[in-house]
C-alpha positions in Angstrom: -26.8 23.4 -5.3 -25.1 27.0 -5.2 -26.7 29.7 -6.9 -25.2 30.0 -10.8 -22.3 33.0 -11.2 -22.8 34.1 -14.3 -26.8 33.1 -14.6 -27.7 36.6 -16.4 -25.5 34.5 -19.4 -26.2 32.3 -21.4 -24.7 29.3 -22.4 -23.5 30.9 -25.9 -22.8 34.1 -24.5 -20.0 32.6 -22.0 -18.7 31.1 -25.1 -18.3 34.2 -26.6 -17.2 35.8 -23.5 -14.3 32.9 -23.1 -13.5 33.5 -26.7 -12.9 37.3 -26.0 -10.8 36.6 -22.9 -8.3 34.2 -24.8 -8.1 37.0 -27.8 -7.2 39.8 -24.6 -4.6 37.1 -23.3 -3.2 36.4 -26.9 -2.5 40.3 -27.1 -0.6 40.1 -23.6 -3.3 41.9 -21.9 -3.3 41.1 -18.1 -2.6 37.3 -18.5 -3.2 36.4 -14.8 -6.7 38.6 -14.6 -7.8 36.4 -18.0 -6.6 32.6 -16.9 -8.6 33.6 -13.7 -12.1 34.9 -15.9 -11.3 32.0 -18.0 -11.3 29.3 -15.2 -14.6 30.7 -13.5 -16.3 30.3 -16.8 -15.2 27.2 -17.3 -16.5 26.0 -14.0 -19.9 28.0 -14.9 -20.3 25.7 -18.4 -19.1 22.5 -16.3 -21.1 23.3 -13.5 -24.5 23.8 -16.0 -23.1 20.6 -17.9 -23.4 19.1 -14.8 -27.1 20.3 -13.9 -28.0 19.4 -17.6 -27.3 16.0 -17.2 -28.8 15.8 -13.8 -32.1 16.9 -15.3 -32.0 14.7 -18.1 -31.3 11.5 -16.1 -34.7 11.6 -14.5 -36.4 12.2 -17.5 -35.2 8.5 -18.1 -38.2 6.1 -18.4 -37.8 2.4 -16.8 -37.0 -0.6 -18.9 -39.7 -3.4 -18.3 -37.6 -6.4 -18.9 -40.8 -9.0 -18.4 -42.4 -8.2 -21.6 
């Protein structure tokens, strides 16, 4: 698995950063520059979704179906 690209943030704090991004876009600030910060963050949260999940599927304990 590739190293994170924002992994100095956390999961809130790209929230927020998102959240700030879309508020620049609303007020016509460079609207290509934000979609672009906006889709790397997005694949930052899906990508720690994704490793979140992961983690917590092995922490799944086995069903004994003989009892």
């Amino acid at each position: 698995m590739q190293p994170l690209e924002f992994g100095y943030f956390s999961y809130k704090e790209l929230l927020a950063q998102r959240k700030i991004v879309q508020r620049a876009m609303s007020r016509s600030r460079d609207a290509q520059k934000a979609q672009n910060i906006i889709a790397r963050i997005d694949d930052e949260l899906e990508e720690r979704r994704a490793i979140k999940f992961s983690r917590a599927g092995k922490k799944i304990p086995k069903i004994n179906f003989n009892d």
